[in-house]
C-alpha positions in Angstrom: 118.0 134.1 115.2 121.5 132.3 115.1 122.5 134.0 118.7 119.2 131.7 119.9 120.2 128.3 118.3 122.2 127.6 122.0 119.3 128.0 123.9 117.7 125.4 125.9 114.0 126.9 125.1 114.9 126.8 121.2 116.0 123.0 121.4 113.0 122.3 123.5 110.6 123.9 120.7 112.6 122.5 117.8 112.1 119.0 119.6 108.8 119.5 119.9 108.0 120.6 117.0 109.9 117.6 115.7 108.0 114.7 117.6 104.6 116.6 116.5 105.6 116.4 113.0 106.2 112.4 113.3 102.8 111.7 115.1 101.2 113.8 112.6 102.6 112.0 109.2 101.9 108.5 111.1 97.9 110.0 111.5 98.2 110.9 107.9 99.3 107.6 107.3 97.2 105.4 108.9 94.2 107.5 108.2 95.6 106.9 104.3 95.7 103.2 104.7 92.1 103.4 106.0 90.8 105.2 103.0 92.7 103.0 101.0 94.8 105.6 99.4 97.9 103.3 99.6 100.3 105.4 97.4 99.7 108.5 100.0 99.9 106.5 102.8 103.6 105.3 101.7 105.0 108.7 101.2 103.5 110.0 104.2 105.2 107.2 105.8 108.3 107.2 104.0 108.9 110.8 105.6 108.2 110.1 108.7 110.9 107.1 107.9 113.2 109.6 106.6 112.5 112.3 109.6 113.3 110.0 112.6 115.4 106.2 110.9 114.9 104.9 114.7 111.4 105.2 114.6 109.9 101.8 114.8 106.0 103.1 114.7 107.1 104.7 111.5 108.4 101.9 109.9 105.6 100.2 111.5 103.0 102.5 109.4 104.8 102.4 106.3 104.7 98.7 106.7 101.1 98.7 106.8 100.9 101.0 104.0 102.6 98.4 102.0 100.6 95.2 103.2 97.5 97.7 102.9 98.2 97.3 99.3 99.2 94.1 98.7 102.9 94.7 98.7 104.4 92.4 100.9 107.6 92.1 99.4 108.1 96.3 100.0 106.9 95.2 103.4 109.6 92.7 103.9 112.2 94.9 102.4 110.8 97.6 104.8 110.8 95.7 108.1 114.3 93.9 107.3 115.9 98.0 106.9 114.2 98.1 110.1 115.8 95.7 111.8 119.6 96.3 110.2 118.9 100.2 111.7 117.9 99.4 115.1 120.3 96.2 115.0 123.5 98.4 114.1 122.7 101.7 115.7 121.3 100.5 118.9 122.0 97.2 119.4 117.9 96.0 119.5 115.6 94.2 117.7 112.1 95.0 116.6 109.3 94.8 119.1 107.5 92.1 119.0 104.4 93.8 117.8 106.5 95.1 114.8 107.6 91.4 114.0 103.8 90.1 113.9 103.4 92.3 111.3 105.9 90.7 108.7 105.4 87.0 107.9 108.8 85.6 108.0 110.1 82.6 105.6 109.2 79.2 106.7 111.7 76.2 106.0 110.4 73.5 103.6 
């Protein structure tokens, strides 16, 4: 009901039913990458990606999804949009666990 959207009640239910969406398409994901069913995993990730940009365990899953299948480059690409997001909108970097995941260039 539009007359409801104001509420504190409705925010706190459309919030909730917002964060349980997220941990349930990083399950989905993970459990994906597991059965090896890489493709799946991605999308699955990639919406929890779109849902919530800030996200770092969803990049972090769709990351895995990625290496999962032998696609480090999408992995890079994945973990350096990452960083420009949480760089520019909040002024952080990744976590450190999210960095481990990525191997970064080395200088010759």
């Amino acid at each position: 009901m539009p007359e409801w959207s104001d509420n504190e009640w409705v925010l706190i239910e459309q919030e909730q039913y917002h964060q349980l969406r997220l941990y349930a398409l990083e399950a989905m994901a993970r459990r994906l990458t597991a059965a090896g069913r890489h493709g799946e995993a991605v999308a699955a990730a990639l919406s929890a990606v779109r849902a919530e940009p800030l996200r770092e365990s969803a990049h972090r899953v769709l990351i895995d999804a990625h290496l999962a299948a032998g696609n480090r480059a999408a992995a890079q690409r994945q973990y350096e949009q990452c960083r420009r997001i949480l760089l520019d909108e909040l002024g952080l970097e990744p976590s450190d666990t999210l960095r481990r995941l990525v191997p970064h260039p080395t200088t010759r």
